[in-house]
N, C-alpha and C positions, 0 to 999 in steps of 0.2 A: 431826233424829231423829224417827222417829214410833212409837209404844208401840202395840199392838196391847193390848186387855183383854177376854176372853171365854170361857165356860165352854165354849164351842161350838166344838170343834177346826175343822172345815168354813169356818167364817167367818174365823177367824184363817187359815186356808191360801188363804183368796179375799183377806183384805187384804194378805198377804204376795205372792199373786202379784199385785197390783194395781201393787205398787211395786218386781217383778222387776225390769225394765229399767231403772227410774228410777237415782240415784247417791243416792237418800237410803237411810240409815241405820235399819233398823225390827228390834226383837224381841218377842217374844208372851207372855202370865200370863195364866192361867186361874185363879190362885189369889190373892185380893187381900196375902195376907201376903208374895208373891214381888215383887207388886205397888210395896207400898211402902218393901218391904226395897230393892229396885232406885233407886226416888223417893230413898230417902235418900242414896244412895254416889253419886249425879248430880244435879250443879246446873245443867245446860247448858240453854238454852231445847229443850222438844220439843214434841209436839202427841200429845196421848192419846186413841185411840180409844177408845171403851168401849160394848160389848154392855148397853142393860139389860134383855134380857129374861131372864126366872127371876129375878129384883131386884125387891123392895117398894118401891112409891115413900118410906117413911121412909127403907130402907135407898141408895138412890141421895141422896137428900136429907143423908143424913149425908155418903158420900162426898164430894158433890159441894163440901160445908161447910167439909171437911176439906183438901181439895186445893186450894179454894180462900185457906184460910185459915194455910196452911203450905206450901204448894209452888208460889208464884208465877212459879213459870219454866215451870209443866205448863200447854199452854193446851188443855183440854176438848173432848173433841168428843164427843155423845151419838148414839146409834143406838137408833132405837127402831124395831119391830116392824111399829106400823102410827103413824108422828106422824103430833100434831096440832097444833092452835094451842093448844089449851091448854096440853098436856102441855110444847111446847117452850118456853111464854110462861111458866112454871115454875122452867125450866131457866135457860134466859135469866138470871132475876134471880140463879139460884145461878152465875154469871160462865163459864157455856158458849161455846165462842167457835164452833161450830156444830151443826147437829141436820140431821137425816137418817134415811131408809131404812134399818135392817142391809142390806138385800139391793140396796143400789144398786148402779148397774156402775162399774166398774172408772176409768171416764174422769170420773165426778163424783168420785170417794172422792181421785182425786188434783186434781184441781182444788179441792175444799176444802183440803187439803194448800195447798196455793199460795195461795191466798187467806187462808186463817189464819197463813200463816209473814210476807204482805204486810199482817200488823194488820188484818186486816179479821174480818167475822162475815158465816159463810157461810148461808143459809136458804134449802131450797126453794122452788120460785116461788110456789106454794099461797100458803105460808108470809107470804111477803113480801105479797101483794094480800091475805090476810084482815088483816095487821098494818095496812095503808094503809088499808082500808076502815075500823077500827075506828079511827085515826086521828083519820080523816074527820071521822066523827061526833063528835067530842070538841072538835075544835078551834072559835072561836067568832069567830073575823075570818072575814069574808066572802072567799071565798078570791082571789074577782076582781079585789077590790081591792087584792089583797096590792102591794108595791111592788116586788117582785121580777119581779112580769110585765111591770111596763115596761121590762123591760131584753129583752123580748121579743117581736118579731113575730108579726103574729095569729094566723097558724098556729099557729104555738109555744106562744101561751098556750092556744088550744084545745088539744094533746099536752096540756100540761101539765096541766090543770084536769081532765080524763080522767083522767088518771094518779093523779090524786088520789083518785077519787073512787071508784080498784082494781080501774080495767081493763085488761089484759093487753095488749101490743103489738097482738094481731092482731085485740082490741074495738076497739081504738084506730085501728085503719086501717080497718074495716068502720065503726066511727060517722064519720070524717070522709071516704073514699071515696079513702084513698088505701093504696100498699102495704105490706107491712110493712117494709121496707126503709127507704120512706121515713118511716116513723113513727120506724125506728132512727138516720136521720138528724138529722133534730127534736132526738130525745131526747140526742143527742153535743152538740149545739149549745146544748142548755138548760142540759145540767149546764154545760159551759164558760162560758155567761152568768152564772148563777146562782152555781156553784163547788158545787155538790151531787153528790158523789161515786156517786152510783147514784138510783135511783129511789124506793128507802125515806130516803133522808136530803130527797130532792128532796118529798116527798112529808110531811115532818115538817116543814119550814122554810115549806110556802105554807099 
């Protein structure tokens, strides 16, 4: 089930037809007291959209406190107006399981749908390379040496040390001179080496 929440008639009628076709389950509150009168009389796992524009960041900050701290079958998903890495590295810690555009299209809105119902956290790409870069800088083993890149061919550890370092696939095949495709290759065969489920996790373990 997906919960639509927004003051904004327009957006709740774009995330509803986002999930016309789909077989998932969605309905829409503009009013947070419909809100959580709803939250209460449903224990079922869902994924809750939520508008915050016209919302104070205290007032998001309490909700987001709130829901997380009584209604752990609701998994979060923030929409914000213009994100940022702040704004969402924020949210993050108040247990968001994604962030995004309000106005994204239709084919990401439900791919985070699938991605948060598969336990994961979804984040624009921005998102994920400013998170890697900042990383970067923090961590203090020298990354070359890390022991994980011997389980990898040179190629490989060039992708990889790139990757770290929060450059995006098509940086990644313009610095070493090859396509993006095969960079996507690489990058199928590292996680599988490695066992790092994506590029931010791949990117937090070297």
């Amino acid at each position: 089930m997906v919960v639509f929440y927004s003051s904004d008639a327009l957006i709740l009628n774009a995330w509803n037809e986002a999930f016309r076709t789909s077989k998932t389950v969605t309905c829409s509150f503009s009013l947070e007291a419909e809100l959580y009168d709803f939250l209460q009389k449903n224990d079922s796992p869902m994924l809750l959209f939520i508008d915050t524009r016209n919302r104070t960041i205290p007032d998001i900050e309490r909700l987001l406190a709130s829901l997380r701290d009584h209604y752990s079958c609701v998994h979060v998903v923030i929409f914000s107006a213009m994100p940022t890495y702040e704004e969402g590295s924020k949210w993050l810690t108040l247990g968001i399981k994604a962030y995004g555009n309000v106005h994204m299209a239709p084919i990401h809105l439900y791919e985070i749908y699938q991605s948060v119902s598969a336990g994961n956290i979804w984040l624009y790409p921005e998102f994920i390379q400013t998170m890697i870069r900042t990383f970067s800088t923090q961590k203090t083993i020298t990354p070359s040496s890390h022991p994980l890149l011997k389980r990898l061919t040179q190629k490989e550890q060039e992708v990889a040390l790139l990757l770290k370092k929060g450059l995006s696939n098509k940086e990644i095949a313009l610095h070493v001179g090859i396509t993006e495709r095969t960079v996507k290759a690489h990058l199928s065969s590292i996680f599988e080496k490695t066992g790092a489920k994506d590029r931010l996790a791949l990117a937090l373990v070297l």
